[in-house]
Phi, psi and omega in degrees: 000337179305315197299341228271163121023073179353299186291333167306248236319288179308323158290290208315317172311298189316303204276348176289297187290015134271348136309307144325330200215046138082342168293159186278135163202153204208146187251145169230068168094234154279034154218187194250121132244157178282075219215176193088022163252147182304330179220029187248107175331299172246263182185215187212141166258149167234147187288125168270329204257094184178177195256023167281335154324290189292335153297345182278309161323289203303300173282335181241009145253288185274014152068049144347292187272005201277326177275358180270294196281346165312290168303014172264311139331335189253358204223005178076014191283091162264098212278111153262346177228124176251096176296133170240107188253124211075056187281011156049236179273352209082021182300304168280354138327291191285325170296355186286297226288313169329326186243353164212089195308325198286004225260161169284171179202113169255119199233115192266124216204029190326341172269112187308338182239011162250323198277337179282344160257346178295299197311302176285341167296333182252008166278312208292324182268008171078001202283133179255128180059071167221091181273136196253124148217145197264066178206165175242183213256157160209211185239009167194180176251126189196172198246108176251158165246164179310114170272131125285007215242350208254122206072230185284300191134353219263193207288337188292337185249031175271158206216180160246196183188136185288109162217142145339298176269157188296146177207163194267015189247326178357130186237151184278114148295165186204145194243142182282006192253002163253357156306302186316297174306321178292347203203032171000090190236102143335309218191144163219132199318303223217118163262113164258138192218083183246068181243341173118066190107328222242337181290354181267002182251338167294355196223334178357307161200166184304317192283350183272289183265031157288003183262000200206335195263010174258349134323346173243144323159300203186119152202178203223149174233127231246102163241115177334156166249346179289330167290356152058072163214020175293302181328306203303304195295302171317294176309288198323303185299324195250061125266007173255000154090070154264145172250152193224125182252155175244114181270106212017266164277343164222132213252106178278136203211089163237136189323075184305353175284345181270298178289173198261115134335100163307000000 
């Protein structure tokens, strides 16, 4: 098994212990499908030679996201308008919407054959007020190219990156205060921020998000430590008056100028 692939090897453990704890899976060429969740219409395919396994694990086994929404709750949050910035396959897309079905969920996915499977995960599950686009978040709008290099290499660390040169690979960016304004969103409930690095060109300086980070409501962050921009990001956040909680990997902020008081 050493010879075999990372990404293999990290699904085969996984699916033998989902296999174990009763779940279902079944093959299609080089994917999965995955069924036998509680709160999923069907289930989810996943790519096997690939780090979507772990993403699986991570968000619809170990419930990642389950103490970010206990505090959004505990905080009077009911998300109707959702950003997924970085949506990977979609997972946390579908656990939001499991649980506040009604909410819009604008889901952001820049790698073309990872956003093709977040796309068919949320056909295959029925999501309803779920817009897929296939682009990433930065701090203005512009055309970047693909990193691979960043981590393990596999699909979960994939990033963009800024170069001089042209390439026929360019993936379309988007600074969040023209999304907001393009889909005339005031205010957005929930922010999810997974992009692999790029929260340190979003965060950059304080004068960069003023048009967009007092408008959000709640949000949660994954921040890379290879970018040495976690103070900076933290600071920024709470002079915009977020009070910031740490849920494992990630440090959750919400906006008091917003929330409502019990």
């Amino acid at each position: 098994m050493d010879k075999l692939p990372k990404g293999l090897i990290d699904t085969h453990i996984i699916f033998r212990q989902l296999l174990k704890n009763g779940f279902q899976i079944s093959r299609d060429g080089g994917n999965n499908l995955i069924t036998g969740f509680n709160n999923l219409k069907t289930g989810v395919v996943i790519k096997r030679d690939s780090s979507d396994a772990s993403v699986l694990k991570q968000i619809l086994i170990d419930m990642e996201y389950e103490p970010v929404v206990k505090l959004l709750q505990n905080n009077n949050i009911m998300p109707d308008k959702i950003i997924d910035a970085g949506a990977n396959i979609g997972l946390t897309t579908l656990y939001l919407k499991s649980i506040f079905p009604d909410a819009i969920v604008i889901a952001l996915e820049p790698n073309k054959s990872t956003f093709l499977r977040m796309r068919n995960n949320f056909e295959l599950n029925g999501c309803l007020n779920v817009i897929s686009l296939n682009i990433g978040i930065w701090n203005s709008n512009a055309f970047l190219i693909p990193d691979n290099t960043f981590r393990d290499g596999q699909d979960w660390s994939f990033r963009l990156i800024e170069s001089d040169s042209k390439s026929n690979q360019n993936i379309e960016v988007r600074s969040l205060e023209s999304l907001l304004d393009e889909y005339k969103w005031d205010v957005v409930d929930f922010l999810k921020v997974d992009i692999e690095g790029a929260e340190s060109k979003l965060f950059e300086n304080k004068e960069l998000v003023q048009n967009w980070l007092p408008r959000v409501k709640a949000i949660a962050i994954e921040i890379h430590d290879e970018f040495n921009c976690k103070d900076r990001i933290l600071r920024i956040l709470s002079e915009y008056q977020f009070q910031v909680e740490f849920c494992g990997e990630l440090s959750v902020g919400v906006n008091q100028r917003l929330v409502k008081k019990s």
